[in-house]
C-alpha positions as CSV (number, residue, x, y, z in Angstrom):
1,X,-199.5,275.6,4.4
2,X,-201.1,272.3,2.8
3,X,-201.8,270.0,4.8
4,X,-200.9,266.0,3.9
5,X,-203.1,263.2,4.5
6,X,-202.2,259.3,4.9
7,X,-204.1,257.1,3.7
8,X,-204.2,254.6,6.5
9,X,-208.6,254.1,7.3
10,X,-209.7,256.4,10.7
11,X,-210.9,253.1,12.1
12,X,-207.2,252.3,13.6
13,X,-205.9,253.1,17.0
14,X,-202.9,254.9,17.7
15,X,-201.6,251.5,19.0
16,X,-202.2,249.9,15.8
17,X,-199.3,249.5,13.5
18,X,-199.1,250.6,9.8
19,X,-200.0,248.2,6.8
20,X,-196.9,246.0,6.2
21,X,-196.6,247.6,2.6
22,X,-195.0,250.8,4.7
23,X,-192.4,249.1,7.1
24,X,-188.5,249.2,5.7
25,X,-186.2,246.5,6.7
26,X,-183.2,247.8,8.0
27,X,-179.7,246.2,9.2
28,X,-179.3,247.1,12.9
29,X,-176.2,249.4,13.4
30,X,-172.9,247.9,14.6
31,X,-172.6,249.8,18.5
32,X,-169.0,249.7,17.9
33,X,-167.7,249.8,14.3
34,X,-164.4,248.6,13.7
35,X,-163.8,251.6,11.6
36,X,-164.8,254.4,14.3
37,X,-161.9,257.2,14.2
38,X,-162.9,258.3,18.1
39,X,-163.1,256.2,20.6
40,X,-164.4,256.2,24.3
41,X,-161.6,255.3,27.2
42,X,-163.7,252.1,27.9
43,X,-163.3,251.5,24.4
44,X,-159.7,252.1,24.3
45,X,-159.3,249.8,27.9
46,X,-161.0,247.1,25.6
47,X,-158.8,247.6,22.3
48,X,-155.5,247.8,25.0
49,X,-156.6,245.1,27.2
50,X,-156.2,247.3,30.3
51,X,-158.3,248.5,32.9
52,X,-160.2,252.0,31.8
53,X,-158.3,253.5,35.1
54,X,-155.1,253.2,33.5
55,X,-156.6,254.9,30.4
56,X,-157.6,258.2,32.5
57,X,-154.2,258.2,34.4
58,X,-152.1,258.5,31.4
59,X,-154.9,261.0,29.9
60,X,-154.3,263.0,33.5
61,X,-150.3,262.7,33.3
62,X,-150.4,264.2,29.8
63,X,-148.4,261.1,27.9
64,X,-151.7,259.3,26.4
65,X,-152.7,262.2,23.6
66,X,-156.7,263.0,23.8
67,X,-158.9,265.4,22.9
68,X,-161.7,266.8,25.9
69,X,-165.5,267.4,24.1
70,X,-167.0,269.6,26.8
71,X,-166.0,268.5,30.5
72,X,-165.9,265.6,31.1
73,X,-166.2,263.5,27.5
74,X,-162.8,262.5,26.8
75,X,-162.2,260.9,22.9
76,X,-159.1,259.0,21.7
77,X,-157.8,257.2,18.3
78,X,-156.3,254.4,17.7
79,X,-152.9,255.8,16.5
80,X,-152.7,257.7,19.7
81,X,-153.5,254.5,22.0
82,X,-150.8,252.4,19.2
83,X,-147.9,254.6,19.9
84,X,-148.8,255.7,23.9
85,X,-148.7,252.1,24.2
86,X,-145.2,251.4,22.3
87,X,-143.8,254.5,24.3
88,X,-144.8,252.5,27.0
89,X,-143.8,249.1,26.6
90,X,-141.2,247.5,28.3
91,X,-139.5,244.4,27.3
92,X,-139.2,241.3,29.1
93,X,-136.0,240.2,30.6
């Protein structure tokens, strides 16, 4: 196995940072993209405007489609939440 040296001098600390020649300037990821095929139910509370209780109740009653990613992670999409949503809409009198 060879071994690799970097060329930074012994005299630095571990605390020290790297010359500035070596840092890469990066765009901070978007937390939620606006593109993201899965969804969390808090996520899908904020896209509905609902509370995230009424998005484990129709996960529990079986209408609001989901898929389960161990025990207890639930994921949902955006189509599913679109037409749960129509299915469930009632119109004003």
């Amino acid at each position: 196995m060879t071994r690799i040296d970097v060329a930074f001098p012994r005299c630095m600390s571990s605390a020290a940072h790297p010359p500035a020649a070596l840092h890469i300037a990066m765009k901070p990821a978007d937390p939620t993209p606006k593109a993201a095929v899965w969804i969390t139910p808090r996520e899908a509370a904020q896209y509905l405007n609902v509370g995230v209780d009424i998005i484990y109740d129709g996960c529990a009653a079986g209408g609001l489609k989901h898929t389960r990613l161990g025990h207890r992670t639930i994921r949902l999409r955006r189509e599913w939440l679109d037409a749960w949503a129509e299915a469930h809409t009632r119109v004003a009198k």
